[in-house]
C-alpha positions as CSV (number, residue, x, y, z in Angstrom):
1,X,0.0,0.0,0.0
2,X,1.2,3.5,-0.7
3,X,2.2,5.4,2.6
4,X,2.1,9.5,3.1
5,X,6.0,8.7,3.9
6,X,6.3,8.0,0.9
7,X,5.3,10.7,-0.7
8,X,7.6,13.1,1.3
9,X,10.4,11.3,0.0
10,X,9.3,12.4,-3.5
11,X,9.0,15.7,-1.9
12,X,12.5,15.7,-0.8
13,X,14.4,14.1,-3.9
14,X,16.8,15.9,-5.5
15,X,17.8,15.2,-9.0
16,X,20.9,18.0,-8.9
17,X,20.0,19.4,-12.1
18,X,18.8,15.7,-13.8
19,X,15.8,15.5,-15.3
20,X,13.1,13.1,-13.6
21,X,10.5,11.6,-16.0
22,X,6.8,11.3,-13.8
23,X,4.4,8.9,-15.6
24,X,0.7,8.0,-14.1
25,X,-1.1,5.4,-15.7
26,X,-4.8,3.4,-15.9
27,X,-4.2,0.5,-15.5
28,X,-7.4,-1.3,-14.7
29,X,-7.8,-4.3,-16.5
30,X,-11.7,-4.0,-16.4
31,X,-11.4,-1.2,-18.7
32,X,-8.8,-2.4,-21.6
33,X,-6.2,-5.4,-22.1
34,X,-3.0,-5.1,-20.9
35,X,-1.5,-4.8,-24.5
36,X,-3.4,-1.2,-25.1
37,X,-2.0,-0.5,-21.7
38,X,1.8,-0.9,-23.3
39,X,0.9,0.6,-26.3
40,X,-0.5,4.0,-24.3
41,X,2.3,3.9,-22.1
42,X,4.9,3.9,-25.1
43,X,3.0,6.4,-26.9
44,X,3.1,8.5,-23.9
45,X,7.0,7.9,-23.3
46,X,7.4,9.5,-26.9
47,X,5.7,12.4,-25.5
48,X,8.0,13.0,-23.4
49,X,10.8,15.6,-25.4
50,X,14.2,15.4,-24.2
51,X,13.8,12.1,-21.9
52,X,16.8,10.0,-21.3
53,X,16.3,6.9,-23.2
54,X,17.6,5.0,-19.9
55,X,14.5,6.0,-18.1
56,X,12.5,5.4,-21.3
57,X,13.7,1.9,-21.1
58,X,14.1,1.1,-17.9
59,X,9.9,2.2,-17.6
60,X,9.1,-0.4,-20.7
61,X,11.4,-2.8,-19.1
62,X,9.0,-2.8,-15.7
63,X,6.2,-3.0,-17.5
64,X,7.0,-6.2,-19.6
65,X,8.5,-8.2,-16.8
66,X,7.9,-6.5,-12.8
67,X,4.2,-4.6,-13.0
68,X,1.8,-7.6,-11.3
69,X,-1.5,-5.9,-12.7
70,X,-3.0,-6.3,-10.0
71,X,-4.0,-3.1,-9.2
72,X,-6.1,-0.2,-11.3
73,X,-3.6,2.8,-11.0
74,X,0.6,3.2,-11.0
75,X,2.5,5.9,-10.7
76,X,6.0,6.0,-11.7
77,X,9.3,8.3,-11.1
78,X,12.6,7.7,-12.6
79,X,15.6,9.8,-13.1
80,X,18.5,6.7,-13.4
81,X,21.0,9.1,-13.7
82,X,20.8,9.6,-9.8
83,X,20.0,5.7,-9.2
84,X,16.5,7.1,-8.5
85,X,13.4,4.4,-9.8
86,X,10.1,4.2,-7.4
87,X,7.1,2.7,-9.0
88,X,3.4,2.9,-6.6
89,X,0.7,0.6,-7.6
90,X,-2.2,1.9,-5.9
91,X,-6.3,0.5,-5.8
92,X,-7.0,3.6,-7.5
93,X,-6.7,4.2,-11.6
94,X,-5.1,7.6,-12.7
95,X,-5.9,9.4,-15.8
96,X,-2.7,8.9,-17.7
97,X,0.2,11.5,-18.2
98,X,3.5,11.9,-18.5
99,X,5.8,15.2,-17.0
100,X,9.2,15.7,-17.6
101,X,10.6,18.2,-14.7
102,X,13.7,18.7,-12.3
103,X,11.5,17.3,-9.5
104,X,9.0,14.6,-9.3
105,X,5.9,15.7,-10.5
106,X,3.4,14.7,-7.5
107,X,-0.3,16.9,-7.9
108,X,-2.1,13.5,-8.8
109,X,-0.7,11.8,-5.9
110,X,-1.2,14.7,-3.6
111,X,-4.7,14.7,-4.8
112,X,-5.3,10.8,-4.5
113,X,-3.9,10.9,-1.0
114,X,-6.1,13.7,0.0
115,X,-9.4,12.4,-1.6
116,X,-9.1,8.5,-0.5
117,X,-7.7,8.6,3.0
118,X,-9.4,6.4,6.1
119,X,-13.4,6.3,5.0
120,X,-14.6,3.2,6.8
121,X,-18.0,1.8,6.0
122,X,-20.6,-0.3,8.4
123,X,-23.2,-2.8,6.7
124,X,-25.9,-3.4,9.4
125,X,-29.2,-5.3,9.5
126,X,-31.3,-6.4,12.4
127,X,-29.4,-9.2,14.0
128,X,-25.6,-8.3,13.1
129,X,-23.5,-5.8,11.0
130,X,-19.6,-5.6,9.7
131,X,-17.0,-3.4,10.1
132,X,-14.4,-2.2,7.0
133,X,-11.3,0.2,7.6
134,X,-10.3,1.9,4.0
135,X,-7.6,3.4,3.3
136,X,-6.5,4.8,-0.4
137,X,-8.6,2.4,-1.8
138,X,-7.8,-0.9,0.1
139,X,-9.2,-2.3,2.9
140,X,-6.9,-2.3,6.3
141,X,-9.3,-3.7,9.2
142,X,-12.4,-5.6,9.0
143,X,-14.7,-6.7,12.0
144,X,-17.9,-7.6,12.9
145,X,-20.7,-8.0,15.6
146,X,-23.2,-11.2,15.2
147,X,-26.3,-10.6,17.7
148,X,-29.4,-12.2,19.4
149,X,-31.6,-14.5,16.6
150,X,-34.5,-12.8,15.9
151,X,-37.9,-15.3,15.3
152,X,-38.5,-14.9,11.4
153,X,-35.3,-13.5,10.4
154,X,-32.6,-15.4,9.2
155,X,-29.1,-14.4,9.5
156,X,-27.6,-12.7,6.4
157,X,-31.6,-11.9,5.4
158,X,-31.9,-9.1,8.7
159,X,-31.5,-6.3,5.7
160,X,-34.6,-7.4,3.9
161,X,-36.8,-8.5,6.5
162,X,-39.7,-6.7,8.0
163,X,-40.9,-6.7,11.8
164,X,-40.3,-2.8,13.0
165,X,-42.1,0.3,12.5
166,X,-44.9,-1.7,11.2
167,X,-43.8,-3.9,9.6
168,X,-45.7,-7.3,9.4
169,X,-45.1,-9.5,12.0
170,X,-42.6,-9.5,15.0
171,X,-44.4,-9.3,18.4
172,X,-42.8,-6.7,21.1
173,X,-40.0,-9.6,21.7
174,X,-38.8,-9.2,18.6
175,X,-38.5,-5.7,18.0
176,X,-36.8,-5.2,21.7
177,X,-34.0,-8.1,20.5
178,X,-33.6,-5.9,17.4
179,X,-33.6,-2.9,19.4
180,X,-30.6,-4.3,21.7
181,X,-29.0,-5.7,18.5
182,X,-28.7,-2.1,17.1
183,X,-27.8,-1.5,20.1
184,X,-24.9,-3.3,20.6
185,X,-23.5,-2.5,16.9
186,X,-23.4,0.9,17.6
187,X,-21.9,0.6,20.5
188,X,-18.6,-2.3,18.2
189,X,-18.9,0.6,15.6
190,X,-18.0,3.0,18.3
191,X,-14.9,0.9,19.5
192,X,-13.7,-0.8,16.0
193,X,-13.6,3.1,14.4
194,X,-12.2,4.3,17.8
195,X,-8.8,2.3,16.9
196,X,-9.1,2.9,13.8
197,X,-9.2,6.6,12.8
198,X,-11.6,7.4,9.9
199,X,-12.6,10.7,8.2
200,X,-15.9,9.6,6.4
201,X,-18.3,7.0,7.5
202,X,-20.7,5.0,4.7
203,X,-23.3,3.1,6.1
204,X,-25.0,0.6,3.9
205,X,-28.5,-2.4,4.0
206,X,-32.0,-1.1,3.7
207,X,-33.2,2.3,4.3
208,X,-35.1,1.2,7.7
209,X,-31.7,-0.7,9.4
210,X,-30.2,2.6,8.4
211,X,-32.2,4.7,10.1
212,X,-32.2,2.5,12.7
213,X,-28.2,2.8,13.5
214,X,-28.2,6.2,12.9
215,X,-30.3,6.9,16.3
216,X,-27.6,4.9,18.3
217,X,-24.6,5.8,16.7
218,X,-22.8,8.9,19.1
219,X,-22.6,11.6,18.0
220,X,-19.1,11.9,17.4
221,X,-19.8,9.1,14.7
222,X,-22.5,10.2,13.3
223,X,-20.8,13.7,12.4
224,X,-18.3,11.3,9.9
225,X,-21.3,9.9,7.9
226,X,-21.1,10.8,4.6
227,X,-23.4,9.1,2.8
228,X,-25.9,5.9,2.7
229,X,-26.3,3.2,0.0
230,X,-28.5,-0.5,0.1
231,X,-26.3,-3.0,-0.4
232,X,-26.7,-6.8,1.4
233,X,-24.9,-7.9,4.2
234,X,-22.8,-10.3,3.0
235,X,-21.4,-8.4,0.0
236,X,-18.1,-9.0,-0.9
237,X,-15.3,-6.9,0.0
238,X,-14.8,-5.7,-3.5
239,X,-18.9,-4.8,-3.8
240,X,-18.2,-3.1,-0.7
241,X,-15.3,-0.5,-1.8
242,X,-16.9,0.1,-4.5
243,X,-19.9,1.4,-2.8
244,X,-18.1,3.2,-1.1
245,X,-15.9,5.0,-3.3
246,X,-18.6,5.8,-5.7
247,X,-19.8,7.9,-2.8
248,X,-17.0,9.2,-1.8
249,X,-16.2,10.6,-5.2
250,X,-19.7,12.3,-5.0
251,X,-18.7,13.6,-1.0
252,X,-15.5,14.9,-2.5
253,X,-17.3,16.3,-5.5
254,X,-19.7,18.2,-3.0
255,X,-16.7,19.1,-0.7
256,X,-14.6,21.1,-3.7
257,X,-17.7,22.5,-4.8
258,X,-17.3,24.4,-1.6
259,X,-14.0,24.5,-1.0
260,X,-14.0,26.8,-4.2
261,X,-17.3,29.0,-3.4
262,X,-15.8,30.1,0.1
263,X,-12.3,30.6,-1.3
264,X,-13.4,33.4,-3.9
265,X,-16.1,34.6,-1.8
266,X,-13.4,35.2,1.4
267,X,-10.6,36.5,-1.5
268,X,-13.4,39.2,-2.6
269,X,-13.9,40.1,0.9
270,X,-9.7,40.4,1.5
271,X,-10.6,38.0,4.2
272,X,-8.1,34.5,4.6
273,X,-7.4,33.7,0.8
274,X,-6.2,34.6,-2.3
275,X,-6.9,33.9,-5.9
276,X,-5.0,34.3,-9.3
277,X,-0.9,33.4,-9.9
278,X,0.6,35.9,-8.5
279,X,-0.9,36.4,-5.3
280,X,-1.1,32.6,-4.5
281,X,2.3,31.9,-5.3
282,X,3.4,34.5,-3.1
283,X,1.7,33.3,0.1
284,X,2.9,29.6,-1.0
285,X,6.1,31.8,-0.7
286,X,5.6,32.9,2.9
287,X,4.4,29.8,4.0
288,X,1.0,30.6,4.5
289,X,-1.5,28.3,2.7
290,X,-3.5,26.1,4.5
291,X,-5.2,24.8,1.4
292,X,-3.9,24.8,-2.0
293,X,-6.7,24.7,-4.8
294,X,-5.6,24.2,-8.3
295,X,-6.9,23.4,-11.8
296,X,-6.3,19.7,-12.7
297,X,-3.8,19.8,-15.5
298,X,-2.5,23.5,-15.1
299,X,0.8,24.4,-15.6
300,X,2.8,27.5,-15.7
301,X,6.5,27.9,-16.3
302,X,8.3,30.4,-13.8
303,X,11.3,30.1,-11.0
304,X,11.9,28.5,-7.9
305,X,14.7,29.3,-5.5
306,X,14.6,26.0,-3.2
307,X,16.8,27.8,-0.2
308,X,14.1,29.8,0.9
309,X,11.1,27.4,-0.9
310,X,10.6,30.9,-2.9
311,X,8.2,30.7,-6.4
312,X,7.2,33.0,-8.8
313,X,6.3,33.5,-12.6
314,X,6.9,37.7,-12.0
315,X,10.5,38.4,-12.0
316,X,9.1,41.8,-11.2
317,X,8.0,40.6,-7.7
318,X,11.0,38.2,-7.0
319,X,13.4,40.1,-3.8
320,X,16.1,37.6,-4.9
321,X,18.4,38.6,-8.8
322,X,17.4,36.3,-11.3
323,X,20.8,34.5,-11.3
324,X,20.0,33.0,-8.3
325,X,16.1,31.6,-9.4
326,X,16.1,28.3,-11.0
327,X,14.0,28.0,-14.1
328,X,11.0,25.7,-14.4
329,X,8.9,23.9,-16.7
330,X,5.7,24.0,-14.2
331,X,5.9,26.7,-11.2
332,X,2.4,25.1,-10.4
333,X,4.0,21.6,-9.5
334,X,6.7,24.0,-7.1
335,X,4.1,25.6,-5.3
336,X,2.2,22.0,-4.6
337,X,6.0,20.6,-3.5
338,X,6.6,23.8,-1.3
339,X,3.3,23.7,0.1
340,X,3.1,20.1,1.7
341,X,6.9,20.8,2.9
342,X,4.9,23.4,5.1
343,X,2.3,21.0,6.4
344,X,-0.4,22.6,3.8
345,X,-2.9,20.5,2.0
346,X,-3.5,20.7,-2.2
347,X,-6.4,19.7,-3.9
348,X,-6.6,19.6,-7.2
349,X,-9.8,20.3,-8.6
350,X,-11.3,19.2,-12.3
351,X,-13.8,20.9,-14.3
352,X,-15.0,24.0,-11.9
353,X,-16.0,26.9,-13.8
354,X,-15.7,29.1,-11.1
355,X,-11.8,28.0,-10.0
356,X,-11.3,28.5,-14.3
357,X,-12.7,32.1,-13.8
358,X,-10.2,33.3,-11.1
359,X,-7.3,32.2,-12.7
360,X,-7.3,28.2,-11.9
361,X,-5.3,28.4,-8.8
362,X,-6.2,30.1,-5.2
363,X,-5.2,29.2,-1.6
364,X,-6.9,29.4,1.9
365,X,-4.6,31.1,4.3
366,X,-3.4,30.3,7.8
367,X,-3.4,33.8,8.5
């Protein structure tokens, strides 16, 4: 499984004036054979202007004999000039693209790492429930509570059966042992997610067992769920994730659709952000964004002076003599490397009008 570490170390390579080729592939197997795969990946190698044919080959090389398949997304780094090859399979596909740079080029993974990280889900009916643990798309804990038998309802059948609320049948018996059953999962959902941290909470079985969890869950828990979806207890772990990342795309969706309404709006009001290049790549400057919110695919060429994690595309605005800036292909990619190195968050944001409008890149400040 990728690790956050992991992607500081990209952070903090250094290629001493190498190039390092980037490459971020689809790679699910549901979608096309792994031939097309090849043939994309070559096509996009010859993109690539002025990569060392090592790298080239080295990247065709892993393909044909290392890559398992086994997982929908990679993303690759190589600069073999400086010994430096990493290749991430991850359980999430990329849209492909190549980048040639003097630094690893990292927004897709900054953006899979912020979008994907610790959801946990809870299917529940009315005798028992399970517990799943996600994180960036693969599944790191599982548990579950099995309850009282209640008359008429057979276990792994609780979601579909009837016998609260008025439903048909169940005496009072029966609808206090569901009542405790719920009970009780609420209170295993409270100390399986307690160990293991989560941001976003899916719940999924019939609308009614649902419902039903909600009112038990605390509070704490119920302020992580993000969304709902009917799915049968004793769904596979693969139906399961993919429940829940369907909704979590959609939560994310939501999420930037906000993000970028209260960025611009607090810009306008010369409250805590900024929007347009200038102006966000000099708080990225002075260490001051909280949140970095960027176009997908936009690129700018500019300077970077690493010593003091300095960017710009204005020379006019720069307090250091050109000599000393290094030139870049994408100042955009700088900003997103000197923003993490200063605890900051990125997201990287596709098709918003509104983001388009302002000049595809803004920030939310720390101060």
């Amino acid at each position: 499984m990728f690790v956050e570490q992991q992607l500081h170390e990209l952070l903090d390579f250094s290629a001493n004036g190498n190039r390092v080729l980037s490459l971020y592939v689809d790679t699910d197997l549901r979608h096309q054979p792994v031939e097309t795969i090849k043939l994309q990946v070559r096509s996009l190698l010859r993109e690539a202007k002025g990569t060392n044919q090592e790298d080239v080959e080295r990247i065709e090389s892993y393909f044909d004999t290392t890559y398992d398949w086994k997982q929908p997304g990679i993303a690759l780094f190589s600069c073999l000039k400086q010994g430096f090859f990493k290749a991430y399979p991850v359980a999430v596909s990329f849209r492909n693209r190549i980048r040639l740079g003097t630094t690893p080029y990292v927004k897709p993974l900054a953006h899979f790492v912020e979008h994907y990280a610790h959801y946990g889900v809870i299917l529940v009916d009315k005798v028992g429930a399970r517990f799943f643990d996600f994180h960036l798309g693969e599944l790191v804990g599982e548990g579950m509570y099995e309850g009282e038998a209640v008359r008429g309802l057979k276990r792994g059948h609780g979601s579909s059966a009837t016998g609260m609320r008025g439903g048909q049948g169940g005496g009072r018996q029966e609808e206090e042992t569901i009542l405790r059953n719920i009970r009780e999962i609420a209170n295993h959902a409270e100390r399986f997610f307690r160990s293991n941290k989560i941001r976003r909470l899916f719940l999924g079985g019939t609308q009614e067992n649902i419902a039903l969890l909600r009112e038990y869950l605390p509070k704490q828990m119920q302020t992580f769920v993000a969304g709902t979806f009917t799915l049968d207890i004793d769904a596979n772990e693969a139906e399961v994730n993919e429940q829940a990342l369907q909704r979590l795309r959609e939560v994310n969706n939501a999420r930037e659709e906000q993000l970028v309404q209260m960025m611009i709006t607090a810009a306008a009001k010369a409250g805590q952000a900024v929007v347009g290049l200038d102006d966000t790549l000099q708080a990225v400057s002075q260490g001051r964004v909280q949140h970095l919110v960027v176009s997908d695919g936009y690129r700018q060429p500019g300077y970077r002076y690493d010593a003091t994690q300095f960017v710009t595309v204005n020379l006019a605005l720069s307090p250091y003599p050109e000599h000393d800036l290094q030139p870049v292909d994408d100042v955009i990619d700088a900003a997103v490397t000197y923003t993490m190195a200063h605890g900051g968050r990125v997201e990287v944001i596709s098709d918003n009008p509104a983001l388009d409008k302002v000049g595809h890149i803004g920030a939310i400040l720390r101060y």
